[in-house]
N, C-alpha and C positions, 0 to 999 in steps of 0.2 A: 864213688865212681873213679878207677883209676885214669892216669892222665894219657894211656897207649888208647884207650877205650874210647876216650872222649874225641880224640885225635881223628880214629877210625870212623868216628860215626861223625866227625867235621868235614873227613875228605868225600865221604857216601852224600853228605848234604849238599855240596860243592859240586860234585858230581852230576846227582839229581837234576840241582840248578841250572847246570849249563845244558841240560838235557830239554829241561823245559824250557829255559827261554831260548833256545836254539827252534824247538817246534812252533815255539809262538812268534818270534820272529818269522818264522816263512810263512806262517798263518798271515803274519798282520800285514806284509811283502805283498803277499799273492793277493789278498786283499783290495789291499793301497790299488795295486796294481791292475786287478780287474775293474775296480769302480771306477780309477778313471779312464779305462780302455772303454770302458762302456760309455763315461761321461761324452767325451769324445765324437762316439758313434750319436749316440742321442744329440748330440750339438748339431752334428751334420745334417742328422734326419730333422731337427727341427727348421732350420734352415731350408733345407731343401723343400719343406709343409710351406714355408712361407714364400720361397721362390715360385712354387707349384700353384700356388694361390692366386699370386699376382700376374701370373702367362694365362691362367683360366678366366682372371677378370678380364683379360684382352682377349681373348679368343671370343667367350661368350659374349662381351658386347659385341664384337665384329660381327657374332652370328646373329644377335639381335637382331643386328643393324640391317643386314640382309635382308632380315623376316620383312622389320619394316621397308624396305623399300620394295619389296614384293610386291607387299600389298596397296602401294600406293604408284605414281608413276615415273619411278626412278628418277627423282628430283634429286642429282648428282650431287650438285653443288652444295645445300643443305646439308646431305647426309657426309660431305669432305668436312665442313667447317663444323660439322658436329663434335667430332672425336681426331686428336692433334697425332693420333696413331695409324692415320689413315697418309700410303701415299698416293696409291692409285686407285680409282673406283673407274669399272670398266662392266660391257655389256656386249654377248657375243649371238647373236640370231640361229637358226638352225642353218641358214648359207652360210655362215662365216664371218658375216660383215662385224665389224667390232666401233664399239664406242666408249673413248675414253675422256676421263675428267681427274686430275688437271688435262687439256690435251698436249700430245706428244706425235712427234715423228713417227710412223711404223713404217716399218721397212715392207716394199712392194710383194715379196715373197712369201710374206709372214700369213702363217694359218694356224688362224688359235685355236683350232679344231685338231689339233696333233698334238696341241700341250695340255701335259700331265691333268693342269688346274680343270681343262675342259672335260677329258676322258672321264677322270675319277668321278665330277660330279653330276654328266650325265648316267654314270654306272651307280652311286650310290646317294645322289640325291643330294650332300652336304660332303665338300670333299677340304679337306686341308693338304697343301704341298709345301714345295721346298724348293726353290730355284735363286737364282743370283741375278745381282741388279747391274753386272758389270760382268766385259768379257772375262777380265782376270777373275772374275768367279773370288774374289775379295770380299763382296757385300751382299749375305744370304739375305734372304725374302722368303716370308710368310707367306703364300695367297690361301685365302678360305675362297670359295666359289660354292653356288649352287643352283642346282639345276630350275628353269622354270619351262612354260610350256611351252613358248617360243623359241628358249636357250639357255645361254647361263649365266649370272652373275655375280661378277667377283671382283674382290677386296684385295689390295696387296698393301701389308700394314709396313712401314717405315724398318729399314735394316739394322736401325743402332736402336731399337724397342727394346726385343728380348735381349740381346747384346747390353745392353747399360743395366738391364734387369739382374741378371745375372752377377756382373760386373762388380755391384755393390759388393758381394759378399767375395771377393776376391781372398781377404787376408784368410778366412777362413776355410775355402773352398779353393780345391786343384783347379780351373777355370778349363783345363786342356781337356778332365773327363766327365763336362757333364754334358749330355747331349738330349735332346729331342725327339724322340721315335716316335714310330706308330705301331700300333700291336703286332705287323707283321715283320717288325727288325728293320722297318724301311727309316733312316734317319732325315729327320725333317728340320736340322739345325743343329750345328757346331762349328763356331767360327773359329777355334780356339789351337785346332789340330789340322793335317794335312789330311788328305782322304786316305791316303794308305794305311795309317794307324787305325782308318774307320773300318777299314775291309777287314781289320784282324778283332773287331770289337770284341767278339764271342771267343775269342781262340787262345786266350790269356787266363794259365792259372793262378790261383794265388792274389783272387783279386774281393776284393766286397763291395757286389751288388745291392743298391739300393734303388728302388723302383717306386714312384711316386706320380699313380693318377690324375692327370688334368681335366682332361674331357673324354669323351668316349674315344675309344681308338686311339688317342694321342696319351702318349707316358715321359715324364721328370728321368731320364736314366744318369746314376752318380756310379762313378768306378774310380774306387779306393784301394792302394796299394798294403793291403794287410803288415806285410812285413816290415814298410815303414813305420807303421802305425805302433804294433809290439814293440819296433828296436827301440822306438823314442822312449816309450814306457819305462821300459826292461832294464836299460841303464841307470834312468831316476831312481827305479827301485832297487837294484846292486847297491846302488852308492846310500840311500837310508839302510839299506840291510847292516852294511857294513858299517857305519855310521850308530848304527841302531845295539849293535854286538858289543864297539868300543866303550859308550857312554856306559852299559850297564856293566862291563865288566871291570870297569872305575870306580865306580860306585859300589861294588860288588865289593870288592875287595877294602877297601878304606873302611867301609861301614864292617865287617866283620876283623879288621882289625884295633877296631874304636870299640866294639863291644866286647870282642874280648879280653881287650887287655883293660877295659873298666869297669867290666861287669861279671864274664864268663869266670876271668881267673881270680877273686875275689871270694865272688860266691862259692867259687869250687873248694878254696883253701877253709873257708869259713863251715861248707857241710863236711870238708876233708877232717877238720879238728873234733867237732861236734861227732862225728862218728867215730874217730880214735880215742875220743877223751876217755880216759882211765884214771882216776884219781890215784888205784894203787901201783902205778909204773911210772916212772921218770919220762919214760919215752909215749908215754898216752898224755904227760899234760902237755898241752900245744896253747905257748901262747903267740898269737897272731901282729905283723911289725903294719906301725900305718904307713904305707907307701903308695898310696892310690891317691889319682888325680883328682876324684869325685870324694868332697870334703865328710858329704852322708855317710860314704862308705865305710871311712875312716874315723866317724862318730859311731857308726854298727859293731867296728872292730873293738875299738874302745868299751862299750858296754859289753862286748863277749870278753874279755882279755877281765874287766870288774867280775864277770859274773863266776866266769872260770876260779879268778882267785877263791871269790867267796862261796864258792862249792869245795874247792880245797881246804879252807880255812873249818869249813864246817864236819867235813869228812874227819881231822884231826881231831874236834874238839868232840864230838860224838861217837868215833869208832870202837868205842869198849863195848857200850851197851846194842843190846838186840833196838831198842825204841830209838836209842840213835842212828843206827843204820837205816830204819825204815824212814824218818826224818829225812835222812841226807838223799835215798832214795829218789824218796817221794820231788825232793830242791832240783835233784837233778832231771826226776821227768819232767816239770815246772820251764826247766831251761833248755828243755830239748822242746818243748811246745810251745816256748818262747821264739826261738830261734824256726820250725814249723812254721811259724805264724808272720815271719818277720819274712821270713823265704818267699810265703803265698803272695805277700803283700808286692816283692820287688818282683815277683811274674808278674802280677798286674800291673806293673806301671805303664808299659808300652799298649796295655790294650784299649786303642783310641775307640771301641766302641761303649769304655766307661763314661759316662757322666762325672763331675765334681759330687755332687750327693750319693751318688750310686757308688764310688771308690772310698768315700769318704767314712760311707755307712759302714762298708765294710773293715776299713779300718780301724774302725770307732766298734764295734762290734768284735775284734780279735784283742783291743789292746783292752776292754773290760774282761774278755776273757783271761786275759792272759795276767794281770793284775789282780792278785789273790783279793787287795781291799775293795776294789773299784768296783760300784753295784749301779752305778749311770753315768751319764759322760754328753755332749757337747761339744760342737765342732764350729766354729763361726768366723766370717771373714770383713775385713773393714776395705771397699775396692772403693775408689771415688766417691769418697768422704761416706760411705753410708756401711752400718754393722748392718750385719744382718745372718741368719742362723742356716747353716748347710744343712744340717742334721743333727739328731737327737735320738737316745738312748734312756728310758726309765722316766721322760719328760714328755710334756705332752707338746712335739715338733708342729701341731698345724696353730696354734698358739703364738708358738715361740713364731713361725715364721711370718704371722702379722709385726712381729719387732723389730722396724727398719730407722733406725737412729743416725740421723745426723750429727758427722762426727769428722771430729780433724784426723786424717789418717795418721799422723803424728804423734797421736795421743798414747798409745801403743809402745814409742818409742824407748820411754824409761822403764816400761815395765817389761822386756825384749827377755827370753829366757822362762825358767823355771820361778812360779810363783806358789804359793800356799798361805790357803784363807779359812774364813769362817764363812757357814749363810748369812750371821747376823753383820759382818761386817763385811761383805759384802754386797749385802741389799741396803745395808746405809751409805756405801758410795755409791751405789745404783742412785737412790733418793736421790743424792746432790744434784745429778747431772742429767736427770730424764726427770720427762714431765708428770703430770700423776698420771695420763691415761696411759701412756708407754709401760710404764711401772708397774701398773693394776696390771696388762697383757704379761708384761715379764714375772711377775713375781706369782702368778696364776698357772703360766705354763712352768714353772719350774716345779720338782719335786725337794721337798725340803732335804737337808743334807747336813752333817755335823763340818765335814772340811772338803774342799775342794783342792785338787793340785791343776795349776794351772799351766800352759807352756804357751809362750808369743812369741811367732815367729815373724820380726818385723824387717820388711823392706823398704827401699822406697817406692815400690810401685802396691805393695798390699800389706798388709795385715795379717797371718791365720792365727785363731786362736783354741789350743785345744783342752779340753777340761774331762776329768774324770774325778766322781764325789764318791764319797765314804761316809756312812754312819758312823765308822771306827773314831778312834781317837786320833792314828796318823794314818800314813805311808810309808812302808820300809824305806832304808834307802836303793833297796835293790830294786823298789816297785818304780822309786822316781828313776834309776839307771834303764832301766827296759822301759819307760814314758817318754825319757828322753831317745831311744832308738827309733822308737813310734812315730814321735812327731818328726826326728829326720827323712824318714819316709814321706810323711805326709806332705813337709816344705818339698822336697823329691819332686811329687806327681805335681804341685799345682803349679810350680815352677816350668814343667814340660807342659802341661796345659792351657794355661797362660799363651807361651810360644804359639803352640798350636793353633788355638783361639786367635790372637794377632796375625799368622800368616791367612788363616780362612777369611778373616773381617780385611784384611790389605784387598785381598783378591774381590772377595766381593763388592767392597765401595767403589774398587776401579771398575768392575762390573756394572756398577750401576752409574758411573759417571757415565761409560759407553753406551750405555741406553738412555741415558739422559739425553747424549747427543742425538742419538739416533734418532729420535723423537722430536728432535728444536725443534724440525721443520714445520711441524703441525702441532707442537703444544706453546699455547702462545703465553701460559698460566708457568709452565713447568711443574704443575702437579701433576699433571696426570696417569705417572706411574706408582707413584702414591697413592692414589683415590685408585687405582687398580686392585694393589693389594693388601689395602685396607678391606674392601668390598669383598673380594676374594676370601681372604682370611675370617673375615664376617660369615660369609656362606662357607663357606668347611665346617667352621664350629656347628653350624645349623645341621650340616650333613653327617656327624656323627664323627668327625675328623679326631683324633688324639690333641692333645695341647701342641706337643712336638713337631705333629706334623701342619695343624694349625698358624704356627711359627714361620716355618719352615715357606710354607705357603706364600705367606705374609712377606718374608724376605724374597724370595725368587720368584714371583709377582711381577716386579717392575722390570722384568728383564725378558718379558713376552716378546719383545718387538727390537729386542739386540742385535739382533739377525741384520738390520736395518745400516748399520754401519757400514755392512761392505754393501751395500747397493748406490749407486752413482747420484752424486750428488744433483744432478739435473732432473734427474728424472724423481728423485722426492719430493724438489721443490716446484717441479713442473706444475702449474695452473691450471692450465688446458687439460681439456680430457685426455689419457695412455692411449698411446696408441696397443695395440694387440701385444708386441713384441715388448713396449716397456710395460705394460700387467705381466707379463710373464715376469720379467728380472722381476719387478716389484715382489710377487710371490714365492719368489726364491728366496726371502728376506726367512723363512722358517727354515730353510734349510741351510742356510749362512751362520745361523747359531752354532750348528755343532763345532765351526771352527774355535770356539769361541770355548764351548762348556761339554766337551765331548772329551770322555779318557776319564773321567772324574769324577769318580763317585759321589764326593760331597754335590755335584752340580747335576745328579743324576735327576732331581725331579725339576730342578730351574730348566733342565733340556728339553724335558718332555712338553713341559707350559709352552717352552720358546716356538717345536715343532711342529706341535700338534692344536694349537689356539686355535687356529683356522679352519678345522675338522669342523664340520656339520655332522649332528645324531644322526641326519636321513641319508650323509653317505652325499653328499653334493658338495663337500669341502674342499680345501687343499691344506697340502701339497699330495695327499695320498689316498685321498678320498675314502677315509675308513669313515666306519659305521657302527653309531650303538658302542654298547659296554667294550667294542675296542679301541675307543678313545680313550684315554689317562680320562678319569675323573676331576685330576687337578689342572687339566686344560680347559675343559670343559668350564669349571668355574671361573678361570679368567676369560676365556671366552663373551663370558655374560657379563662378568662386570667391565669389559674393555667396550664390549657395543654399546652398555649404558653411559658410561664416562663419554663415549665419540659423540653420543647424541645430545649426551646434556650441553658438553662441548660448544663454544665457539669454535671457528672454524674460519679460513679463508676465502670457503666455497659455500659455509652456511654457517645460519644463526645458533645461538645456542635453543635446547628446546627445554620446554618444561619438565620435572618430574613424571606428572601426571600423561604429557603425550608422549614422552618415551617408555613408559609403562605400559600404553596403549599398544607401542607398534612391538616393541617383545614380545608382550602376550597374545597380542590380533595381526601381526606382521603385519610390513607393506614392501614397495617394491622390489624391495633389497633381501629384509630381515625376515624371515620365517618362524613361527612358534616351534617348527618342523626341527630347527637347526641346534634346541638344545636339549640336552639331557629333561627329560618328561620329569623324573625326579626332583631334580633341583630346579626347573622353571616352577612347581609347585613349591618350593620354599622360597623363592624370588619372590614370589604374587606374596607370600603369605606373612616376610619381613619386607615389603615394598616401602612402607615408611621408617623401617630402621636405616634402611640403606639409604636413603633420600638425606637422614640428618646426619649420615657418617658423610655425604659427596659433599653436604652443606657447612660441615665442621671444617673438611679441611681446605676447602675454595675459601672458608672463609679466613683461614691460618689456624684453627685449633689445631693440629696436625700437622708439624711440616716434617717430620724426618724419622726416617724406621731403621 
């Protein structure tokens, strides 16, 4: 592939790039930007559900109150000190005559047969008005009245009631546009504005109406300036867009100036040679200079600059005859399917969806290919003092991987590099230093062999060890030069996977410290997300789960209730029963998670546990009330094992309960828990391992078990 070629198809990918993350950037913008235009509005509306609630709780007792005094004989006094929202309670005959409690002054003139409160509720039987308790028209007044057969009677509830009602939610709510109506536009309270602004209530575009049911006839009305609302958004979002464009086009560039100059231009020189090589032209033999910062690289070049020689070297000594050309032939296809194999190997290094065994195998599988002697081979690592076997070739590998030997990682240290043995000497140092039953396993799964070539590749943080056996007598030296390119590779991958591995395990333990916290409040043990997903990972394996995803389970388990961190610290440790408004924050604790493990694949099933644990099978759950096989399966299972852990559980508000009576109310429900709420599936494998899981909560309450 020439270098104008490569160039072209760098600037197209570059291109591409900016193309795509240009579209997903305004995807993720627009996004961002509608969910919380929306968060927003749903804040309001909830609010206002709750405003709306607490003016209906005062209306309808007042209208109660009424009923009752109807029907008994307007025992004034009583029905005042009943309710601390009452200012005036008054009684007006079909003459006019009027009776009031507290009593007060009326002015000689006054005829409560011409006011509003009296009309409406002789015309409709139960009237609600709107008047003021002062000339300046400063302090509005509720009155309910209604009709009876003599006249009417009514209620004038206190002027700072719904005023301080309101009032609360001030930081959140415009206070100037929420008002009071009745169905027919007639405003029945807002202190908050002059009346002029009320005359134009309807006549303002550009606004967002929210209308919210109290009682019959009487309506919650909020008016919200939309364009406010957009501008505040719309700016947060420019400034991540742009923000968002800078970061990746940093990164963008650094990262493909680090690959290319240690890996692109490399490999390009190394297939550039491989393709020109010509043994009969001066200008076809290409030998390659070590100048690269990546030390493998420069052990790759090395054994091609070896190999090249000694293709040249043999082209000389055999070019007379026809047997020796096909010879030299044949060395050279040998070392272009060397080099094939070595190329396949450095694509795979980046693809993090390999495993250690799976990359490994592969490896292990192209370097017995590619080693004319090599007829089996062995790959195995010494990590925190213990050997033990990645994979195997020509040996029986489910054998070998019962052989987990305690061992100084050090031990390794003198034997670092290129070794060469026999079977018989070495299963007599096997003998020395393993016990007979490790030894019986080892020497069982091995396949008998005349020489083994060995390579150790020692650090101080691991071990690898790679081996490829022969029935022959040796190994060329050109077989150990291409063994030794092999294992550079290999040290390569598990070096970058290692990293890998270390930055997933940093993130995760901080993970599960914050769920640790989140949970103080009510684990009074600190096991409890432990015995989660332990329980959990117990029921997956039952449910026909993979190992992997078993694991998987297991670890992101404990991080159900993470969400829990950003929910206020008062109200988790609150004693007293929630009120309505702190169950809601409470319940936000699943949707608080995505801050946390959202954008990230590695944390894509930990998210799902986190959001969706709360789901009930019958669709009665939260936060989104799904139903049935639209729940994740792997919530569902923490699900069950989190209500059994709460119940086994001590508690601040209860005792801990038995095995057998929390078994009872999963599978018979009571007040709370419903049989209804889990997967039909897996509550039939709950019932059916009930005493596996009982000695798995009992193991690690009891300390068998403290850490995953």
């Amino acid at each position: 592939m020439k270098r104008k070629k490569i160039k072209k198809i760098a600037n197209i990918i570059i291109i591409q790039f900016f193309i795509i993350l240009f579209v997903l950037s305004i995807i993720i913008i627009f996004l961002v930007y509608k969910n919380e235009l929306e968060e927003e509005k749903l804040k309001i509306e909830n609010e206002l559900s709750i405003i709306s609630i607490k003016i209906n709780d005062i209306l309808s007792n007042t209208i109660n109150l009424l009923n009752i005094l109807d029907a008994k004989d307007y025992d004034f006094r009583k029905a005042y000190n009943f309710s601390q929202n009452i200012q005036y309670i008054y009684y007006t005959n079909n003459n006019g005559e009027i009776i009031i409690y507290p009593k007060i002054i009326i002015p000689e003139n006054f005829n409560p047969k011409e006011k509003g409160w009296y009309i409406e509720a002789i015309k409709n039987g139960i009237a609600i008005t709107y008047s003021y308790a002062d000339i300046e028209k400063t302090m509005p007044v509720i009155t309910i009245s209604k009709k009876l057969n003599e006249g009417v009677l009514a209620i004038d509830l206190k002027p700072e009631i719904i005023f301080n009602i309101i009032k609360n939610y001030e930081n959140s709510i415009d206070l100037n546009n929420i008002y009071l109506i009745k169905e027919n536009g007639e405003i029945i309270f807002n202190d908050f504005k002059d009346q002029e602004y009320k005359k134009n209530l309807y006549e303002r575009n550009g606004l967002l109406h929210i209308n919210k049911k109290i009682i019959e006839d009487v309506y919650l009305l909020y008016i919200y300036d939309i364009k406010k609302l957009n501008n505040k958004y719309l700016k947060r979002s420019l400034l991540l867009f742009i923000v968002y464009i800078i970061f990746f086009y940093i990164m963008y560039n650094n990262t493909k100036k680090y690959i290319n100059k240690n890996f692109i231009i490399p490999i390009e020189k190394i297939e550039h040679a491989m393709k020109n090589f010509n043994y009969e032209s001066k200008d076809g033999i290409i030998y390659l200079n070590k100048e690269y910062y990546i030390e493998e690289i420069n052990s790759i070049i090395d054994s091609y600059n070896v190999l090249v020689s000694t293709v040249i070297a043999s082209t000389l000594n055999f070019k007379l005859t026809t047997d020796e050309i096909k010879k030299m032939y044949n060395k050279v296809n040998s070392i272009n399917d060397t080099f094939v194999n070595i190329i396949h190997l450095i694509t795979k290094l980046d693809d993090k969806a390999l495993n250690l065994e799976e990359y490994y195998r592969i490896l292990l599988k192209n370097l017995i290919e590619t080693v004319p002697e090599a007829e089996s081979g062995s790959i195995s690592i010494i990590d925190n003092n213990k050997w033990k076997y990645i994979t195997a070739i020509g040996h029986d590998i489910d054998k070998l991987k019962k052989v987990e030997i305690d061992i100084d990682k050090r031990f390794f240290e003198k034997y670092n590099g290129i070794k060469i043995n026999s079977y018989e000497n070495l299963f007599e140092v096997n003998k020395k230093i393993l016990d007979d039953n490790t030894y019986k396993i080892l020497k069982d799964g091995t396949t008998p062999f005349k020489v083994v070539l060995s390579y150790v590749n020692y650090t101080d943080r691991f071990s690898l060890l790679v081996s490829i056996e022969t029935n022959k007598d040796r190994f060329s030296d050109k077989s150990i030069e291409i063994f030794k390119a092999f294992n550079n590779i290999s040290k390569i991958f598990f070096e970058k996977k290692l990293e890998l591995d270390n930055i997933q395990d940093i993130y995760f333990k901080f993970a599960e410290k914050l769920a640790s916290v989140a949970e103080g409040h009510d684990d009074l043990t600190g096991k409890h997300i432990f015995r989660v997903g332990e329980i959990s990972s117990y029921l997956a394996e039952k449910m026909g789960f993979n190992s992997k995803d078993v694991e998987r389970i297991r670890r992101f388990a404990p991080l159900h209730d993470i969400g829990k961190i950003y929910v206020p610290y008062e109200i988790l440790n609150k004693k007293d029963k929630l009120t309505d408004e702190e169950w809601e924050e409470m319940k936000m604790h699943t949707i608080y998670a995505k801050k946390l493990l959202d954008n990230d694949n590695y944390f894509e099933l930990a998210l799902n546990i986190a959001l969706y644990h709360h789901e009930n099978y019958d669709g009665s759950g939260y936060p989104y009330g799904l139903k049935g096989e639209r729940i994740p399966m792997e919530a569902m299972l923490v699900k069950i094992a989190d209500i059994y852990d709460a119940l086994r559980s001590k508690r601040s508000y209860k005792d801990a309960y038995s095995h057998e009576k929390v078994l009872e109310i999963i599978i018979n429900g009571d007040d709370r828990v419903k049989p209804e709420h889990f997967n039909p599936n897996l509550l039939e494998i709950f019932k059916k391992y009930n005493n596996e899981i009982n000695e798995i909560w009992n193991k690690i309450n009891g300390g068998g078990i403290n850490e995953y």
